[in-house]
C-alpha positions as CSV (number, residue, x, y, z in Angstrom):
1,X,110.9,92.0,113.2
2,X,110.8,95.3,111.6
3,X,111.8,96.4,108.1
4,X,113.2,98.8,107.2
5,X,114.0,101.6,104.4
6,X,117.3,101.1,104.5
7,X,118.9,99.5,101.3
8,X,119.2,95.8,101.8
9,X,123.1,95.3,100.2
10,X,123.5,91.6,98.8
11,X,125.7,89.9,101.9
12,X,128.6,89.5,99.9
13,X,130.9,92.0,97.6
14,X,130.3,90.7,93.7
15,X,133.8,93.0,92.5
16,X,136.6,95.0,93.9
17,X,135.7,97.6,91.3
18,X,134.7,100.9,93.1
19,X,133.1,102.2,89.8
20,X,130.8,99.1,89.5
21,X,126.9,99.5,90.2
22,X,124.3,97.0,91.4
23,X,120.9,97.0,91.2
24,X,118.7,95.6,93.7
25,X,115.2,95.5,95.9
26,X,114.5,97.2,99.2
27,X,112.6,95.6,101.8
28,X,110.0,98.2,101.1
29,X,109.5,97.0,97.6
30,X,111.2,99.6,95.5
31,X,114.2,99.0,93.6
32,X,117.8,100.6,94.5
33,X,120.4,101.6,91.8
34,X,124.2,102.1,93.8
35,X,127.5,102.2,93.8
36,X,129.3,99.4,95.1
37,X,130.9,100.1,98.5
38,X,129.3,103.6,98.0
39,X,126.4,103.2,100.7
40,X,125.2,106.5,100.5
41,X,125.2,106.5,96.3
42,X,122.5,105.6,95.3
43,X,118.8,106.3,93.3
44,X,116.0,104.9,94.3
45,X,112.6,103.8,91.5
46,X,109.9,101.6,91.1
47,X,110.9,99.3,88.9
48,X,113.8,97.4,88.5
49,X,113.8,99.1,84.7
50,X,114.1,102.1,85.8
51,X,117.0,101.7,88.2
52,X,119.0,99.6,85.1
53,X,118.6,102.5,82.8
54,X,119.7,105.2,85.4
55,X,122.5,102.5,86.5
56,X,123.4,102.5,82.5
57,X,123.7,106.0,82.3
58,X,125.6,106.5,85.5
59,X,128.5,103.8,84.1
60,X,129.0,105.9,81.1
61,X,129.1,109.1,82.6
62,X,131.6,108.0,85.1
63,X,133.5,106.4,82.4
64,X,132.5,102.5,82.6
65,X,132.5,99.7,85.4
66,X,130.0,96.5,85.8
67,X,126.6,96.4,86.5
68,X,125.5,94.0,88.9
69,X,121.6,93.0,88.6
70,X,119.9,91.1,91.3
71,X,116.9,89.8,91.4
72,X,113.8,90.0,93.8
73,X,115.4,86.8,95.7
74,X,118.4,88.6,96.0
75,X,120.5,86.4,93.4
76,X,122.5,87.8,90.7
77,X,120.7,87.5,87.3
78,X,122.9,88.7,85.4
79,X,126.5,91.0,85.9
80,X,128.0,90.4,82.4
81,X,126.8,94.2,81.2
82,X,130.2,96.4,80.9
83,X,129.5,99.8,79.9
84,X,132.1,102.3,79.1
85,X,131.8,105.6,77.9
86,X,131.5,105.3,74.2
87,X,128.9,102.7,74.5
């Protein structure tokens, strides 16, 4: 079995939202901030910080939407942060 660099996309869609963003690990250990049903959005960090806080400031610039944080294990941690633009 080979791994790859491509992001590994949690098997199921959380929301039907376009705008809302997830954040989770690549198979090569780095952490992927994107936009759901976006494949080619997304930013790519080292920590899953860093791709929160870049998620954040992507929902407010694009004027709100979810963000949907997995963990290492793949499972949701936590998806109750809404963010709109005068957050």
């Amino acid at each position: 079995m080979s791994l790859s660099n491509e992001p590994r996309r949690p098997a199921v869609e959380v929301f039907e939202w376009d705008l809302d963003r997830m954040v989770f690990l690549r198979p090569d250990g780095l952490w992927v901030n994107q936009r759901q049903n976006a494949p080619g959005d997304a930013t790519v960090h080292r920590s899953q910080d860093e791709a929160i806080a870049e998620a954040r400031r992507m929902l407010k610039t694009q004027h709100g939407g979810e963000l949907i944080v997995f963990g290492s294990d793949g499972r949701i941690v936590r998806f109750s942060d809404t963010h709109a633009e005068d957050d």
